[in-house]
C-alpha positions as CSV (number, residue, x, y, z in Angstrom):
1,X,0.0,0.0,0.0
2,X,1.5,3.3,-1.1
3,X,1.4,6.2,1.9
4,X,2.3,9.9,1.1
5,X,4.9,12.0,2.5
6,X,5.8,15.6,2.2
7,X,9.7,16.1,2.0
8,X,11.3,19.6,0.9
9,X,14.9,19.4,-0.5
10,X,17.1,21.6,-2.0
11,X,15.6,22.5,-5.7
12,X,18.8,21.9,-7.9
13,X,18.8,17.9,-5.9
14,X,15.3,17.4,-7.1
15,X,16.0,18.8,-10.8
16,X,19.1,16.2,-11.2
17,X,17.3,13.7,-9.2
18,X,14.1,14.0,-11.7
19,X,16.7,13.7,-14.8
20,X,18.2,10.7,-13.5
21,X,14.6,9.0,-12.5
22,X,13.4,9.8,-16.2
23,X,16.7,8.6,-18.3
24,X,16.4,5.3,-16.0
25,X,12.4,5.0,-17.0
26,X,11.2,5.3,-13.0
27,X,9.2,8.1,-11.3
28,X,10.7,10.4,-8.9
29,X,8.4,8.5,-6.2
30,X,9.8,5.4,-6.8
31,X,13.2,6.2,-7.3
32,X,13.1,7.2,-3.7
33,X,11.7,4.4,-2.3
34,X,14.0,2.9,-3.7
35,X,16.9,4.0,-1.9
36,X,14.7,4.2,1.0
37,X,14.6,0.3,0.6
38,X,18.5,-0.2,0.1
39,X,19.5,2.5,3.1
40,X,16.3,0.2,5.3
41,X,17.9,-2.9,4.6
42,X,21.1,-2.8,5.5
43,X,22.8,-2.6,9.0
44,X,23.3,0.6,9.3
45,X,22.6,2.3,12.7
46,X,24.0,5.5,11.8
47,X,24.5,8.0,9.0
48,X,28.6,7.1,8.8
49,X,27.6,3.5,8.7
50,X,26.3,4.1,5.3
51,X,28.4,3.7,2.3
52,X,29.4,6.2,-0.1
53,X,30.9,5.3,-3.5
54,X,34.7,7.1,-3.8
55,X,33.7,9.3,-6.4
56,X,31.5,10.8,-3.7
57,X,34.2,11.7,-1.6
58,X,36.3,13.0,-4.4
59,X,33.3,16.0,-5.7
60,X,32.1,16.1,-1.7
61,X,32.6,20.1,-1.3
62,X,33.4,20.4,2.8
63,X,32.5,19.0,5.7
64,X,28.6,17.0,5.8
65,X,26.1,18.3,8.2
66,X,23.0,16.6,9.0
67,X,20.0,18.4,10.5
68,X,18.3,16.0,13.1
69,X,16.3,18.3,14.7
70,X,12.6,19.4,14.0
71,X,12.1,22.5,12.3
72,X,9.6,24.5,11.1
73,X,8.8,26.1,8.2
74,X,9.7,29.4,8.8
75,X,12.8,28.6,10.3
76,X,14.2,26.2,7.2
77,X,13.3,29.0,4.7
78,X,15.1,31.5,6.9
79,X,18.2,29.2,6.6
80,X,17.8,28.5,3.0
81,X,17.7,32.0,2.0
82,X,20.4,33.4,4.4
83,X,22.5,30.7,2.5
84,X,22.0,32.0,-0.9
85,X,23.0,35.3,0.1
């Protein structure tokens, strides 16, 4: 049974994620549950448990940083547009 989520990312992700999804014949939806399912079935208990591929680390720009916490709205928007400045 499907269920519905909102999720908000970054809007340059979601236009290269939408590119690859349509040159590999999948929806955006089901590309993501897709790697939902692969992240879901390993043994990962933590974020650094997961693996990333080399070339990752060679394009990676700077250090990661996870946001755990819950925000709002508001607040995230704030964020996003005092980092574009």
């Amino acid at each position: 049974m499907d269920t519905k989520i909102t999720l908000s990312f970054d809007g340059d992700v979601i236009s290269k994620a939408k590119k690859f999804a349509d040159a590999n014949n999948v929806s955006l939806s089901r590309l993501t549950e897709f790697l939902y399912s692969k992240i879901t079935s390993g043994s990962y208990q933590q974020l650094e448990d997961l693996p990333v591929a080399d070339w990752v680390l060679q394009v990676a720009e700077g250090e990661v940083k996870y946001h755990t916490k819950k925000r709002n709205r508001q607040s995230l928007k704030s964020e996003y547009l005092k980092s574009r400045k």
